[in-house]
N, C-alpha and C positions, 0 to 999 in steps of 0.2 A: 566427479563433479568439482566445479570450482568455489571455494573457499569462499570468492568475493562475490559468487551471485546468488541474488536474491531468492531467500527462501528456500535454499538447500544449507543442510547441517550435519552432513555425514559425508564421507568417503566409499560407501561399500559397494557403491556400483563400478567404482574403477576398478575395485580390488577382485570384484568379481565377475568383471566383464572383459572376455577376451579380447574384445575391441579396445584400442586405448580410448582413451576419455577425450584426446583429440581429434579423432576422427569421426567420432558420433555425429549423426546431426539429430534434429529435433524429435525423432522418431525412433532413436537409438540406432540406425545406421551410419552410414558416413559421412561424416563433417562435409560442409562445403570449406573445397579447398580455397585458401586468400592468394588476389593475382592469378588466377586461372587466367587464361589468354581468351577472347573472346570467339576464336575460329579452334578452340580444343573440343573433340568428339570424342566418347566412350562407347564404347560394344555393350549393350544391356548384359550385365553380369547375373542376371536372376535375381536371386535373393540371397544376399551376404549379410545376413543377420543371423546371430547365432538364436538357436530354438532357444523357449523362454517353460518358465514354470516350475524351475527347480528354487525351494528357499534355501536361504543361510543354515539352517537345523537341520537339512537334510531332508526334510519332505519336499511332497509334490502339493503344487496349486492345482484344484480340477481345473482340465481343460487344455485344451491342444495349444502344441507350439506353432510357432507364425510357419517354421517348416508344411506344417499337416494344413493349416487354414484351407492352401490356395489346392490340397493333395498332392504335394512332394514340390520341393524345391525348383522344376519343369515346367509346374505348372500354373497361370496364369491365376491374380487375385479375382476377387470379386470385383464388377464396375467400383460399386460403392465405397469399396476399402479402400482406395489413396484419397477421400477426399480431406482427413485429419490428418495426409502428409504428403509431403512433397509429392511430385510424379514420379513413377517407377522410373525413369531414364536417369532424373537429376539425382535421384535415389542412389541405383548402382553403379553409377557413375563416380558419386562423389563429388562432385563440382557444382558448382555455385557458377548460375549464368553471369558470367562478368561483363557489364555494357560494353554496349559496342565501341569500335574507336577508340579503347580505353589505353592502349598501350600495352608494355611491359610490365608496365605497376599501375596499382591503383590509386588514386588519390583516396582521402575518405570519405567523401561524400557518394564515388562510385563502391566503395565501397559496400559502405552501408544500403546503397541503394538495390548492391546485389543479396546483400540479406535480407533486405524487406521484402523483394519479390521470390524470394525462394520460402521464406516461414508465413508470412504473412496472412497470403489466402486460409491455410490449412488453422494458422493459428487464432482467425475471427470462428472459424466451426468450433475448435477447443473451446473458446471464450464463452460460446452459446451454450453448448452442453452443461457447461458450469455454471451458468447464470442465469438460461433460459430465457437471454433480452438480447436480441439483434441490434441494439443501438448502445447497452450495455458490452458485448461481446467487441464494437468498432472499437468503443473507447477505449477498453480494456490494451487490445492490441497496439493503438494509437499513443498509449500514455507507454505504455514499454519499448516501443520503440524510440518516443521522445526521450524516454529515463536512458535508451541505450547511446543515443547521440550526444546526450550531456554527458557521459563514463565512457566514451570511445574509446580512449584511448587503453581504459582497462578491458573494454568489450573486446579491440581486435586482438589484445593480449591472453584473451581466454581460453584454456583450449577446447571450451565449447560456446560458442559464441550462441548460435539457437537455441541451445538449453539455456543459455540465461536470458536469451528474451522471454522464452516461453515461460521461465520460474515468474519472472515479471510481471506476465501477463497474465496467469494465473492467479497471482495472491489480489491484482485490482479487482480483477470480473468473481475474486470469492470475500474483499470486502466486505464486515458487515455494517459500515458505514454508509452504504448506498441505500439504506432503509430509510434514511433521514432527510433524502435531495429528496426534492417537489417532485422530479420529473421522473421518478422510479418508484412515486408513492401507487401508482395505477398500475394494472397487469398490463402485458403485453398481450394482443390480439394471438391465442392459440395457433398450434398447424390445424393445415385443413384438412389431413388424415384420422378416425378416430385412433386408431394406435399407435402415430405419432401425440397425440393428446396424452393417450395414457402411459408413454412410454417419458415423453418430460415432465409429466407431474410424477410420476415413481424417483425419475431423476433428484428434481425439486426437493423431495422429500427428504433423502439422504442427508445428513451430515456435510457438510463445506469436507472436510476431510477424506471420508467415505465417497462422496461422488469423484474429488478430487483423483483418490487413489481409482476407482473403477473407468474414471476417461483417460486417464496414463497410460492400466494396463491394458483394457479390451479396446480403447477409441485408438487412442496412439501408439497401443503397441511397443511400451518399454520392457525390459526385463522386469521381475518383480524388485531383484538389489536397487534396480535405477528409481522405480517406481518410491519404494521406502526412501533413500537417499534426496529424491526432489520432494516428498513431502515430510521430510522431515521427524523421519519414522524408525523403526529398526523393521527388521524383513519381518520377524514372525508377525509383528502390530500390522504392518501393511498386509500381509497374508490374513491376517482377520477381519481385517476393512473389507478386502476382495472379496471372502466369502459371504460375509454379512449384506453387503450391495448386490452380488449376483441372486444371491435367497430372496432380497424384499423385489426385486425387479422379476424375478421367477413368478412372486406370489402373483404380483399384478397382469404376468403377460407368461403364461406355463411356455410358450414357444422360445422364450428368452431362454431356458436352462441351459441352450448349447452356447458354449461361449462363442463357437463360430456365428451362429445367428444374432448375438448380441454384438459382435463386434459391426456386421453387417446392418443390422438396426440404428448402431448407434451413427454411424457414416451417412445414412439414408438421411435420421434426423438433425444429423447437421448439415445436413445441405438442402434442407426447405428452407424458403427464402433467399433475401438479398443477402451474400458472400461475400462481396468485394467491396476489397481494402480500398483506403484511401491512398493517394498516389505518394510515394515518396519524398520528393519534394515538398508537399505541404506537411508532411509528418515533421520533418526538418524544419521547416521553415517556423511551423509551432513552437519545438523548442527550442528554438535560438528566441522567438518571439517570450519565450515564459522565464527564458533565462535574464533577457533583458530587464524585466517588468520584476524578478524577483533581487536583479542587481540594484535598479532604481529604488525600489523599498528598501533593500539593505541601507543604502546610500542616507534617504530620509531617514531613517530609523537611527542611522547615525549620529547623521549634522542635530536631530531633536534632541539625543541624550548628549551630545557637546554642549549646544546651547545650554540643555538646563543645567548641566552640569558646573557653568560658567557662571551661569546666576546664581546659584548655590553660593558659588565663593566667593562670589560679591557682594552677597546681601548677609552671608553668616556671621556669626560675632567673631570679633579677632584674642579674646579675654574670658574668661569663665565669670559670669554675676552669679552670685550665689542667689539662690532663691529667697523672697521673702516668707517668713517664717506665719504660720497660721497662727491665729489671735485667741489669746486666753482668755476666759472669762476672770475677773478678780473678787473673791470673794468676802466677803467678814463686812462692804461696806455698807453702811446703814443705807434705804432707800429714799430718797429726796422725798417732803412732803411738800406739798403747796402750803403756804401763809395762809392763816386762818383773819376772821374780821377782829380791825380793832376793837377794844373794850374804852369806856370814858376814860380812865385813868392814864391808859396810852395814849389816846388823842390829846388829852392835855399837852402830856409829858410831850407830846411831837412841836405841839405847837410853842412851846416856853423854849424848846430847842432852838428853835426855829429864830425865833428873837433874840435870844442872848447872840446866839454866832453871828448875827448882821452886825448891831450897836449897844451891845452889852457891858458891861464892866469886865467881865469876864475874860474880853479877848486881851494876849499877849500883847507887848510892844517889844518889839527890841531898845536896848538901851545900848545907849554911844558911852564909848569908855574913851 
């Protein structure tokens, strides 16, 4: 797995998967090849997947390898088993439909447009199982491939390019912030089977991690190394996801115990209802449109913290004033009293004042020398 995609944190599925890492595609088969020629045909190869269920410690996972599924590598899958992956052609083949008229090379837009129609379909079924919302499931796909169109240029440098849409698309549709929008605060209108009913609330139930790892290994059909590796796991922890998911989905539906029949239930219920993707070009065309709109906010977000940033330094002081110091009380001084009434003796005495200082004997003169 690659380093730079979303939601994987391990290596050990390269290390332990005969297949290189770039030839995988999102099902752990073969990569779709980049620049396939649009008139290139393959001879269906059967099944070039190597058998699964062995862990890192040396045990065995219950249950058959993708060899036994179909009874021996000759023999034909179940209808229902390619709906959570490509078609058996584009499968053993290895090649990614490259549009038509495309030339020797591909630009990227043809590009991309041949990875959307190759992962796409299978990867709105993954989205559902994990989320249990058909319009959850769209988004899910829709936002990973915009994320994959803005990181192109790391996307076609990956050597799994579907595995990192799918890690992408994955961690939206297992969000637990989608609890919080208006518009996923209501269920979603059930299937119209009862054991598809009880086969997605068993789902539902599971742990984000625990259903994650149970639709990788029995929907999608990874090894279990790949399976630990995209959720971010060691083998033996993802081998005890597996068996704890197959045990509660057993309790609720005893026919599930075979993993074969689980793999085929779970294919069945991801393909009630609307499946199809949205087209290409508006996937595209989204995110250049979200890239715009979060350039333009960058931009504002800028020119705001300039400006204030301006005013700052125009309006701050250019000197340190030292602060005015808080006020003492002063103490020891006597407290003021108001004047009391005069007494006759003082009225006199104010009144003889009063006359001497106008025309009295009393007042100075200066003398001329």
């Amino acid at each position: 797995m690659s380093g730079g995609r979303p939601g994987s944190g391990s290596s050990t599925a390269s290390e332990r998967d005969p297949v290189p890492a770039g030839d995988r595609g999102p099902d752990g088969g073969p990569a779709p090849a980049r620049g396939a020629a649009p008139e290139q045909e393959a001879m269906p190869a059967g099944n070039p997947e190597p058998a699964r269920g062995e862990s890192s410690s040396g045990g065995a996972v219950p249950g058959r390898g993708r060899a036994s599924r179909g009874g021996g590598r000759g023999r034909p899958r179940p209808s229902g088993a390619r709906v959570l992956r490509p078609s058996g052609r584009e499968r053993a083949s290895g090649a990614v439909p490259a549009a038509r008229e495309a030339g020797p090379y591909l630009t990227p837009a043809q590009a991309f447009d041949a990875l959307y129609a190759y992962c796409a379909p299978a990867l709105v079924r993954q989205a559902y199982l994990l989320a249990g919302r058909r319009d959850l499931a769209h988004e899910s796909v829709e936002r990973a491939f915009q994320r994959a169109w803005d990181h192109w240029p790391k996307v076609a440098r990956d050597p799994d390019p579907p595995g990192w849409v799918r890690a992408a698309a994955h961690d939206w549709a297992l969000s637990p912030w989608h609890r919080f929008r208006r518009r996923y605060r209501h269920p979603e209108p059930p299937p119209p089977e009862d054991d598809d009913r009880t086969l997605l609330d068993a789902l539902l139930s599971l742990p984000p991690p625990y259903r994650r790892t149970l639709v990788l290994y029995d929907g999608v059909g990874l090894d279990l190394p790949e399976t630990a590796a995209e959720t971010e796991a060691s083998t033996r922890a993802a081998a005890g996801r597996l068996m704890y998911a197959r045990e509660v989905l057993a309790e609720r539906l005893p026919e599930l115990a075979d993993p074969e029949e689980l793999h085929v239930r779970l294919a069945e219920l991801a393909s009630t209802g609307r499946t199809r993707a949205a087209e290409p070009a508006a996937v595209r065309g989204g995110s250049e449109r979200r890239a715009r709109l979060w350039t333009r906010t960058a931009a504002a977000v800028t020119v705001v913290l300039i400006g204030s940033t301006a005013m700052t330094l125009h309006t701050a002081p250019t000197h340190y004033v030292p602060p005015v110091p808080a006020g003492e009380t002063v103490r020891g001084v006597p407290p003021r009293v108001a004047p009391g009434p005069l007494s006759d003796e003082q009225r006199e005495l104010r009144d003889r004042l009063r006359k001497a200082l106008l025309d009295g004997p009393e007042r100075l003169t200066p003398l001329a020398r």
